[in-house]
C-alpha positions, 0 to 999 in steps of 0.5 A: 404172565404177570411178570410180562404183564408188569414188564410191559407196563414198564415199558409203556410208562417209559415210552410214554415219559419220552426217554424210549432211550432207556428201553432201546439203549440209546443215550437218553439226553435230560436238559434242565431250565435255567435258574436265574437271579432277578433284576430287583436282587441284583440292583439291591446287592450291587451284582451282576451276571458274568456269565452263562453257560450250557454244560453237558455231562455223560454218563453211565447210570444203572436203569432196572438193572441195565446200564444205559447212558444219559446226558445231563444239561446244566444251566450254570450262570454266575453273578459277580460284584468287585471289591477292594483288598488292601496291599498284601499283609499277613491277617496276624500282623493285624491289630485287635478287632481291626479289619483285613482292608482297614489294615491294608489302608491304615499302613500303605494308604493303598487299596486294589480294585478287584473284579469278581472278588464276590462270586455266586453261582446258580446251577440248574441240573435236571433231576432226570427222574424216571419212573421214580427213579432218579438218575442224576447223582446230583441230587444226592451231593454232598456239599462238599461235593458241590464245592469240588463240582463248582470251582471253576466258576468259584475259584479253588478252595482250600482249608474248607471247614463247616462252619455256620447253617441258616436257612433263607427263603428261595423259590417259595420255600425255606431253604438250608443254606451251609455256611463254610470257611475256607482259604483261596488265591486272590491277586496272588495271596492267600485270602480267607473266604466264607462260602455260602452252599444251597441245593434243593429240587424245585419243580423238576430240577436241581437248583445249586447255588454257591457263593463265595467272598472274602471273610472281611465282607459282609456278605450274608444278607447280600447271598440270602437276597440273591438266592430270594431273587432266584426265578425259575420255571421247571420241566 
């Protein structure tokens, strides 16, 4: 009788959070709200929205012992600001302490315009938490999984090593911020890049915000104003 009792108490909380999915077998659909940078951060570091966009996963999570199937909605939007690199030149052909653009100038006089050479990326997934239970893996990743999950929008990286963490204020509270080294292609060259990761849960969601750039710009106050410019408003 108590393990019915139980049961049905169960049954009744999960009815009552809306996701009667989860009971019938049905795909149960968890949508997140955006997360966005204010006008105030973007003036002040010079970016600005690129794109937004809604992405939906499936997929097959274990509930009380059932597998059942659910759909994640994300909120991805990325912020963008151009930059200038130099004509390509090995960064070992570069004299002491002299920088990869200031190199490029000093031999060719040249330097390219590239658009969306700064990127940062602000995801917001749906914690999907259900009786205690959380059923988006995102939650849990790994930074490094967040990286592979985020190249799209980033751009492909490789040689990724930690390199640096800090923390930074977003959304109200003290945020880990990692900070990683790495290479990618710009413009047809191999470039060294520095890679800022957060993730954390706010109100419901799962707020993931990635940033990456040349390692000759410094970018570090512009990233920690970004992210101290994030708004959002949970489920």
């Amino acid at each position: 009788m108590r393990r019915i009792v139980l049961t049905a108490v169960v049954v009744l909380m999960v009815v009552s959070s809306g996701c009667v999915g989860l009971i019938t077998g049905d795909t149960v659909e968890f949508e997140a709200n955006e997360s966005s940078v204010n006008e105030s951060a973007l003036d002040s570091t010079d970016y600005e929205l690129n794109n937004s966009t809604e992405r939906s996963i499936t997929r097959d999570v274990s509930f009380f012992g059932q597998e059942r199937t659910i759909r994640i909605v994300n909120q991805v939007d990325r912020y963008t600001s151009n930059g200038s690199l130099g004509d390509a030149m090995d960064n070992e052909t570069l004299a002491n302490n002299e920088t990869f653009q200031d190199g490029m100038e000093n031999r060719t006089g040249n330097t390219t315009e590239v658009q969306d050479i700064k990127r940062f990326v602000v995801v917001s997934s749906p914690g999907a938490n259900v009786l205690g239970q959380t059923l988006n893996p995102a939650a849990s990743w790994s930074n490094e999984r967040i990286l592979k999950q985020v190249a799209g929008q980033t751009g492909q990286l490789n040689n990724v090593e930690q390199n640096d963490s800090r923390t930074t204020e977003s959304l109200g509270e003290e945020r880990d911020v990692t900070e990683f080294i790495a290479t990618t292609e710009i413009e047809g060259r191999e470039v060294d890049v520095r890679v800022h990761v957060a993730s954390f849960e706010h109100e419901g969601d799962v707020i993931i915000a990635v940033a990456v750039h040349p390692e000759e710009f410094d970018e570090e106050d512009n990233v920690d104003e970004l992210l101290g410019g994030l708004e959002h408003s949970g489920n």
